[in-house]
C-alpha positions as CSV (number, residue, x, y, z in Angstrom):
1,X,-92.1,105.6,59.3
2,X,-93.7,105.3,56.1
3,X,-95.8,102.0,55.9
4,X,-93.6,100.6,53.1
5,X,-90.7,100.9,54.4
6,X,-91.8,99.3,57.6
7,X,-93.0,96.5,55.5
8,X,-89.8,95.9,53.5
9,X,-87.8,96.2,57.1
10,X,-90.1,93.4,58.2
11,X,-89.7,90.9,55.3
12,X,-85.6,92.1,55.4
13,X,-85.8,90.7,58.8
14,X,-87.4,88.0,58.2
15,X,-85.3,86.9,55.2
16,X,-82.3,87.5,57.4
17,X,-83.7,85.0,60.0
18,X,-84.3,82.5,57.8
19,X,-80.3,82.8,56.2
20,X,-78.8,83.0,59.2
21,X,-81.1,79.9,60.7
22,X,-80.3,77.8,58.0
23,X,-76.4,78.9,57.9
24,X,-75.7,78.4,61.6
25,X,-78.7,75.9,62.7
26,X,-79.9,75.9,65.5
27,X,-80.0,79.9,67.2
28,X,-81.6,81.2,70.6
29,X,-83.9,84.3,70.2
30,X,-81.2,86.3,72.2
31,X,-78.7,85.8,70.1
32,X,-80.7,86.0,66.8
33,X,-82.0,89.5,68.5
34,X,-78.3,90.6,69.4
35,X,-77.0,90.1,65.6
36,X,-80.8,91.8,64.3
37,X,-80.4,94.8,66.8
38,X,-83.9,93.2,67.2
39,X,-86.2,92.7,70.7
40,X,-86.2,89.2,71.3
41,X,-90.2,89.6,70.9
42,X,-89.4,90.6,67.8
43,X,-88.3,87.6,66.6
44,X,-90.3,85.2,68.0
45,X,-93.3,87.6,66.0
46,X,-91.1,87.0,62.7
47,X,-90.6,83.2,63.5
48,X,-94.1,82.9,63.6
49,X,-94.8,84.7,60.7
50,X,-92.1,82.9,58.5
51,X,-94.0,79.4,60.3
52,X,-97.5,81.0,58.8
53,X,-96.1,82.0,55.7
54,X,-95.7,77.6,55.1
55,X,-91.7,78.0,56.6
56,X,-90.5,75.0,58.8
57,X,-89.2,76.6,61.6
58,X,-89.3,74.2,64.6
59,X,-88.9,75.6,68.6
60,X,-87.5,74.0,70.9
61,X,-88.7,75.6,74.3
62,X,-86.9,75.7,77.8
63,X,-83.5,77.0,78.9
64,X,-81.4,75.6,76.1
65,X,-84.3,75.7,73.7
66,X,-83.8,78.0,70.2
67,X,-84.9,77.8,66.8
């Protein structure tokens, strides 16, 4: 794949994270991977690239935990 494309991919991911995150609140990596067709290591690399990038995306860890 050629490197651009892959890089607009990535920020088209990570722009749809941060829509659907603010239009449904709080999400669980499954089900943010299910509507992405994404791995769920996927997003949690997008999460913490939208959290570098100066987004405030807060975790919440454990069974019922989610973004």
């Amino acid at each position: 794949m050629d490197r651009k494309v892959m890089s607009m991919s990535k920020v088209s991911n990570s722009l749809r994270i941060l829509l659907l995150l603010s239009k449904n609140g709080k999400m669980s990596g499954e089900q943010l991977a299910s509507l992405l067709e994404l791995s769920e290591r996927s997003i949690r690399k997008h999460i913490e690239d939208l959290s570098m990038a100066g987004f405030a995306i807060h975790t919440i860890r454990g069974r019922n935990g989610g973004y």
